[in-house]
N, C-alpha and C positions, 0 to 999 in steps of 0.2 A: 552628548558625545558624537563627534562625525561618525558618518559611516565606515570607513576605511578604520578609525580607531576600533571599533566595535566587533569588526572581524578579526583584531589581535586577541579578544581578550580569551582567557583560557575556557575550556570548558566548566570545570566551576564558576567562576564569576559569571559565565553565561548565563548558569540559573539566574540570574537577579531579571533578565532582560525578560518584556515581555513577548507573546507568541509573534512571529511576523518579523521580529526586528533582524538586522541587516550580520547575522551571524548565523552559520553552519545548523548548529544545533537549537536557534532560535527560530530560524525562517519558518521552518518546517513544522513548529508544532511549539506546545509548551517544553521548553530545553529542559526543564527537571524530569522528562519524561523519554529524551530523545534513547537513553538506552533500551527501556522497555520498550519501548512501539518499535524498536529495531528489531529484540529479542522475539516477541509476542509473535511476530511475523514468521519469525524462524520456525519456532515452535509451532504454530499452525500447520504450516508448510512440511515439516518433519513426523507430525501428527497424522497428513492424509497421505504420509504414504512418500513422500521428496527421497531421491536417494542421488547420490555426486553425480550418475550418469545421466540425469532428466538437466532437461533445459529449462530455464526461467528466463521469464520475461518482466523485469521491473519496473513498471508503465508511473511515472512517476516517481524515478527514485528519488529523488530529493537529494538530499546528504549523505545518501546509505547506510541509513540508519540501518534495513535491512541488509541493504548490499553488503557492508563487511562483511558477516555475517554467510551469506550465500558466496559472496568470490572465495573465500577461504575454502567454502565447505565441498562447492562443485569441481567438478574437473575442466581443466584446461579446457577454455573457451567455451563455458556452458552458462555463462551467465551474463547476460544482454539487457540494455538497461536507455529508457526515454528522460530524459530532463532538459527541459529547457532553458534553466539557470546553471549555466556552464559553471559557475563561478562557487556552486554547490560542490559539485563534484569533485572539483580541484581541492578546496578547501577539506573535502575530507581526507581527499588521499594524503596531501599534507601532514594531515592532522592525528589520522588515525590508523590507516592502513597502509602507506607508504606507497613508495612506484615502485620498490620490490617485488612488492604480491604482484601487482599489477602486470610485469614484466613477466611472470611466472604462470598468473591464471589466465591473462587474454582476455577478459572483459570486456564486450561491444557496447560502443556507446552511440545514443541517437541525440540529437538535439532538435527536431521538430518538434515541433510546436502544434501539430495539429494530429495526435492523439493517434500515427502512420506506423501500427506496431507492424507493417508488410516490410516495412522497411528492409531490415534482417534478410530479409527473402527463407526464413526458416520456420517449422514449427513448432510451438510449445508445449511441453508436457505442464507445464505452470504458467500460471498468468497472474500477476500481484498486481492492485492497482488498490494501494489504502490511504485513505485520505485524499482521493482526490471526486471521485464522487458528489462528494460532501461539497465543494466550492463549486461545482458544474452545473450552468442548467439543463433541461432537457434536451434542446438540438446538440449541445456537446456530449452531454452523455450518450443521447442515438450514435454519433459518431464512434464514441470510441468503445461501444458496444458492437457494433457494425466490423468492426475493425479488428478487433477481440474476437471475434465468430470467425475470421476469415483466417487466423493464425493462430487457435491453439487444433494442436492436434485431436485427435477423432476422439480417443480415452484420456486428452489432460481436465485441467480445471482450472478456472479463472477465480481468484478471492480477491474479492473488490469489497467495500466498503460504501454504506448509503448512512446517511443522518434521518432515523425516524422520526415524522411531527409531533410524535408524542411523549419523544425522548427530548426534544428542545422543542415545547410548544411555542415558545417566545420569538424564536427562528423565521424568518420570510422565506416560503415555499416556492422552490420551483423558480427560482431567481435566474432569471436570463445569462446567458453568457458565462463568463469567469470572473468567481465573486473573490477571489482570495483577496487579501488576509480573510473576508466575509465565509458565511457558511449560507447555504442552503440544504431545505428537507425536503425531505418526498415521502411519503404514505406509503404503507405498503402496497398497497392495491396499483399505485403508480407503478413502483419499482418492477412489478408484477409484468405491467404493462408494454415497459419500455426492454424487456427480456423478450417477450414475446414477438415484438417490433423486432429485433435484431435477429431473431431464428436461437434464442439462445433458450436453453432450460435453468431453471435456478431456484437456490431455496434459500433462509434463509440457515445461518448456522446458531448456537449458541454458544461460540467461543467469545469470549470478555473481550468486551473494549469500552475504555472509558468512558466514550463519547457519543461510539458510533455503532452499526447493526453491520453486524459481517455474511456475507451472501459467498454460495456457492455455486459457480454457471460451467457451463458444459454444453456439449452441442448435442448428444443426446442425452434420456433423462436415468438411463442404466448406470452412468457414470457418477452422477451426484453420489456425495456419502448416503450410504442408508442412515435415515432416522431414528433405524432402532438400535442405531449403536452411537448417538448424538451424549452419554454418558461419557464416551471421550473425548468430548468436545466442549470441554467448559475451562480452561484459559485461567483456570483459577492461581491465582498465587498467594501463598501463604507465606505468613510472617512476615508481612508488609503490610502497617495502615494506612497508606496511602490508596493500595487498590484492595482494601476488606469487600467492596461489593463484588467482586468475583468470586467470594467462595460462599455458595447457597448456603442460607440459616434456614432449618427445619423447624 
């Protein structure tokens, strides 16, 4: 199928495509997936605390998967967003959310390419950046750690996304540059590392994700969630066997 055919097809027939191909809900991940990893994010973000007047930053929004999701829920002009695949963004609004909302929420959008959340010229009370981690190697992630440190604000929090080597041991670590469609992993004792390099604090969380380890960064370490409330942090969703590993078996 051309590429141009591919991005007619509807969101059901999409499921059939595999991850990477040349459609909205395909590009960006496995498409039988693309409303939860949308959702999941929500709920994260609404878990530590998100409320319509904080500002987010969607470093990587892809298709908005999340972003529907967050332009609905924030308030006019609070939700600001990096993708460098113009042709994502469009396609959703098209597709999903309309240039209604869009007209009505005010939505910033970047299109660099070099990981520039200063852009904005603004602070974050939130910093999203899932699934991109995971294709980066290390001097791209220094960057847009670095970068991340210098624009969220003093009390927000950045929830990023890393691929442990032990969660994909079959996985090439620490793979240079930009691997997509490819993945790369990193150790935790890495991840550790490369937080410490940027002035950032961070830990890891236990909220579910399919594939990947979800981390919580901050510029001081008062801000992280406390760990001994990490019991409302488990992502689990029930009455779905597709994602049963999120809800712990005793």
């Amino acid at each position: 199928m051309e590429p141009n055919q591919t991005r007619l097809l509807s969101p059901n027939d999409a499921v059939k495509l595999p991850p990477g191909s040349d459609h909205y809900t395909a590009y960006v991940g496995p498409p039988g997936q693309w409303d939860f990893m949308g959702a999941t994010q929500f709920r994260l973000l609404t878990t530590l605390g998100l409320r319509n007047r904080h500002k987010v930053l969607d470093l990587g929004c892809g298709s908005l998967r999340a972003g529907r999701f967050l332009i609905m829920y924030l308030d006019r002009g609070n939700y600001f967003a990096i993708e460098p695949n113009i042709w994502l963004i469009e396609d959703a609004i098209k597709n999903e959310i309309g240039q209604a909302l869009v007209n009505l929420k005010q939505p910033s959008f970047s299109h660099n390419d070099d990981f520039n959340t200063e852009v904005f010229g603004t602070k974050f009370d939130f910093i999203v950046a899932q699934s991109i981690f995971s294709h980066a190697g290390p001097e791209l992630v220094s960057t847009a750690l670095r970068s991340i440190r210098q624009s969220l604000d003093k009390n927000g929090l950045a929830l990023v996304t890393f691929i442990h080597k032990d969660k994909q041991p079959h996985a090439p670590e620490e793979m240079p540059g930009w691997t997509y469609p490819g993945c790369t992993t990193y150790r935790p004792e890495r991840v550790s590392a490369l937080l410490s390099e940027a002035a950032l604090y961070g830990r890891e969380l236990p909220w579910y994700h399919p594939r990947q380890n979800w981390y919580a960064l901050a510029v001081s370490p008062e801000v992280l969630p406390d760990s001994t409330l990490d019991r409302h942090l488990s992502g689990a969703v029930l009455r779905e066997n597709e994602f049963q590993g999120s809800v712990e078996h005793k």
